[in-house]
MARGUZA-247214 format. One line per 2 residues: number of its first residue (from 1); their letters; for each residue x, y, z of N, C-alpha, C. Coordinates in nm, 3 decimals. Each point is the difference from the previous one (the first is absolute). Layout:
<atoms>
NUM> A> X Y Z X Y Z X Y Z | ...
</atoms>
This chain:
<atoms>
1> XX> 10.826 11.157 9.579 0.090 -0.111 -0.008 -0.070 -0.124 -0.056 | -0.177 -0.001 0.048 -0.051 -0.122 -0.061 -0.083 0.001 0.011
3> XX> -0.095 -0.002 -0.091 -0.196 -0.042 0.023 -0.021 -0.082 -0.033 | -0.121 -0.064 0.055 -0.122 -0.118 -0.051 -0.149 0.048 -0.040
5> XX> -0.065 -0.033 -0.122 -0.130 0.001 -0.003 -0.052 -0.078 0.062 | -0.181 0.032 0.066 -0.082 -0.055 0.044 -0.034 -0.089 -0.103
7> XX> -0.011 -0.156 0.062 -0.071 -0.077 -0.180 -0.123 0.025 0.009 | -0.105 0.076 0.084 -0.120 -0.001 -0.006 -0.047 0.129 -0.018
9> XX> 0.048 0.129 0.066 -0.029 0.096 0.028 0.098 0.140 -0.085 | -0.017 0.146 -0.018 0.089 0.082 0.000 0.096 0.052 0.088
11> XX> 0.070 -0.101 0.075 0.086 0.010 0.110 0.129 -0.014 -0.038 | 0.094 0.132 0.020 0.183 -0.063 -0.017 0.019 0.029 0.137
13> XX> 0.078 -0.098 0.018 0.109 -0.007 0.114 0.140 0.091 -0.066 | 0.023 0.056 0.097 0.161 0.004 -0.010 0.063 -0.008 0.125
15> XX> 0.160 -0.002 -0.036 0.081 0.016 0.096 0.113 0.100 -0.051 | -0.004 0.052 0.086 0.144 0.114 -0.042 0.094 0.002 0.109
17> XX> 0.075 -0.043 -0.014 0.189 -0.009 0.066 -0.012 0.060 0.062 | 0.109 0.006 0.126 0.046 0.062 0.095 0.104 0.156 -0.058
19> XX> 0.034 0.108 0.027 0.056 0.088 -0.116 0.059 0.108 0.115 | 0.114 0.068 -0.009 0.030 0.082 0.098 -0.002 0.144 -0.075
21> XX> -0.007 0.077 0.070 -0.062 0.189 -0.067 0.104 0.087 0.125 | 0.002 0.127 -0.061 0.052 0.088 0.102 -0.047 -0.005 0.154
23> XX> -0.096 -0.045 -0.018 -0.074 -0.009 0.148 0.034 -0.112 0.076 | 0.055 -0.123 -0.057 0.013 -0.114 0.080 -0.046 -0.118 -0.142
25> XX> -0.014 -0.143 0.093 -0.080 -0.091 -0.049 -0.184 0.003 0.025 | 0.027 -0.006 -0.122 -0.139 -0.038 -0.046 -0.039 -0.111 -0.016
27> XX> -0.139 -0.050 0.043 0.015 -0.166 0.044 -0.110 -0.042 -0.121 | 0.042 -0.125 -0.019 -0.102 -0.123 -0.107 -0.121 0.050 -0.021
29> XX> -0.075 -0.036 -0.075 -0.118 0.074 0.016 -0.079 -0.134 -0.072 | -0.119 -0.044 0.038 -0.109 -0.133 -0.079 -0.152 0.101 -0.021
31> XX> -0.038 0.019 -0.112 -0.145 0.088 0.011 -0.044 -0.070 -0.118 | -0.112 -0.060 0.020 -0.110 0.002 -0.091 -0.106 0.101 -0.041
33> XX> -0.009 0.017 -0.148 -0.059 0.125 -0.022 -0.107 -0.062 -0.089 | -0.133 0.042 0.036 -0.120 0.003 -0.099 0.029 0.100 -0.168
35> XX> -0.005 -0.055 -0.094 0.026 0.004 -0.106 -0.147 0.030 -0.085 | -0.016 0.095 -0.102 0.031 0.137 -0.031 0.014 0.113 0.073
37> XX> -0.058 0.010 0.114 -0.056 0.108 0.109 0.122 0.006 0.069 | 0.086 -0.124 0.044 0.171 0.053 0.068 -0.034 0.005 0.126
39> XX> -0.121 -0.044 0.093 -0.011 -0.004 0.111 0.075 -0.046 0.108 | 0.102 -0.037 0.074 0.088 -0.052 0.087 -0.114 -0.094 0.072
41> XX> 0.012 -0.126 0.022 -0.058 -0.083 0.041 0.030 -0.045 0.148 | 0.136 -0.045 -0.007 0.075 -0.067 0.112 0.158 0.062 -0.038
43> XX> 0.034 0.083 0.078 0.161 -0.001 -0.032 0.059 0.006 0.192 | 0.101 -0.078 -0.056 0.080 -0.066 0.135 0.141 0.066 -0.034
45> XX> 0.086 0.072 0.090 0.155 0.003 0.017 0.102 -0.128 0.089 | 0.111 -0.010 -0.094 0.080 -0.141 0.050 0.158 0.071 0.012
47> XX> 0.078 -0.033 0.115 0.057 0.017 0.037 0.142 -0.093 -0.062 | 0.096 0.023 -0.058 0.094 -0.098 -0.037 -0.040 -0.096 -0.057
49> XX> -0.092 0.009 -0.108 -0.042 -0.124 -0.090 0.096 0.030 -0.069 | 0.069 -0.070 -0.124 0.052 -0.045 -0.116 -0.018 -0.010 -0.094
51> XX> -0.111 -0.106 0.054 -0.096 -0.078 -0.178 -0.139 -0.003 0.084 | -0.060 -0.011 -0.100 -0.177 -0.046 0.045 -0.080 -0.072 -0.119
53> XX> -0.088 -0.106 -0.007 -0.054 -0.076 -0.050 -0.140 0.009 0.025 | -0.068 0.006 -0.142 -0.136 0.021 0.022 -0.074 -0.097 -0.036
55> XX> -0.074 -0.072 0.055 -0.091 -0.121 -0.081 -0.148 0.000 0.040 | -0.064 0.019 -0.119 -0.181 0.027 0.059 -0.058 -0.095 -0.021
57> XX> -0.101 -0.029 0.047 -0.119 -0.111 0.032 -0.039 -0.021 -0.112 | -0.062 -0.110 -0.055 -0.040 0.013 -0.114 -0.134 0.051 -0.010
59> XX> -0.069 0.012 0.061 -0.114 0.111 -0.020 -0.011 0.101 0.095 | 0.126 0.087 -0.012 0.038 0.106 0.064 -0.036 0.029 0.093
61> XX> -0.066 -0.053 0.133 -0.004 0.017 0.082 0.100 0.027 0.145 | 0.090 -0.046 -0.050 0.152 0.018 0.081 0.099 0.005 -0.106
63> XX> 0.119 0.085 0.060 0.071 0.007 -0.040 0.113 -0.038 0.110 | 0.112 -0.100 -0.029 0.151 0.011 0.109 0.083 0.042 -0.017
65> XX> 0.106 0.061 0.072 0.122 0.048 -0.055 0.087 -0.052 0.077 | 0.104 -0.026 -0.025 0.142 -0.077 0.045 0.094 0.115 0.007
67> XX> 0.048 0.045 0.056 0.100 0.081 0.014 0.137 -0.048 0.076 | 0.113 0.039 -0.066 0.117 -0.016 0.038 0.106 0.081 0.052
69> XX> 0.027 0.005 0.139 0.118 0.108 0.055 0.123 -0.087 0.016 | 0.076 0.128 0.067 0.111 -0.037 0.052 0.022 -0.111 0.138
71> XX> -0.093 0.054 0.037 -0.056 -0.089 0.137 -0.076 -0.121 -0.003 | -0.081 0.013 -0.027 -0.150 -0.102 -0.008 -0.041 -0.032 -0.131
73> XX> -0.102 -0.052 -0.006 -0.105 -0.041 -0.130 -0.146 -0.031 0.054 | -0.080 0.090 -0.060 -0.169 -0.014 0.027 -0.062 0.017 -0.089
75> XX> -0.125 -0.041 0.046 -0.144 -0.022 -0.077 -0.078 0.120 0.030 | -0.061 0.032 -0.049 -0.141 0.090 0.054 -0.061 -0.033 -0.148
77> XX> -0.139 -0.031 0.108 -0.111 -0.016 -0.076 -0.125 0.145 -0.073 | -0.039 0.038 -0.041 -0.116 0.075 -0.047 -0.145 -0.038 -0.050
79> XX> -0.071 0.019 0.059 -0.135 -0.032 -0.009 -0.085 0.125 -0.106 | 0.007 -0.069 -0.147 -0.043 0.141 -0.046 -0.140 0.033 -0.031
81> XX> -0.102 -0.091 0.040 -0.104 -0.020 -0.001 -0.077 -0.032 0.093 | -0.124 0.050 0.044 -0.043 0.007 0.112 -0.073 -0.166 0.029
</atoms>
């Protein structure tokens, strides 16, 4: 549904929508993946998000995301650097 590059690093963010399958709902999904290698870094599942907003640090050390439900609206932070 939406990625961001790392401005410093080989890091995409994405987010992929909420999506329903024969099985049920399938929930939001936020994973950052190390880039060429495709490593999964940090991936988080979200429950009734909508929309989500990604904005990274300028020397990539964090990344935030804003996410939007039906219910609420939050932040979560990511620390992508030690």
């Amino acid at each position: 549904m939406d990625f961001s590059w790392s401005p410093t690093d080989a890091i995409l963010a994405l987010f992929v929508s909420e999506s329903i399958d024969a099985g049920g709902a399938i929930p939001a999904l936020v994973k950052l993946v190390q880039i060429p290698c495709k490593e999964p870094l940090i991936e988080k599942k979200l429950s009734s998000v909508s929309k989500c907003k990604m904005y990274w640090q300028s020397n990539g050390e964090y990344l935030a995301m804003k996410a939007d439900s039906n219910t609420n609206n939050f932040v979560e932070l990511f620390q992508i650097k030690d």
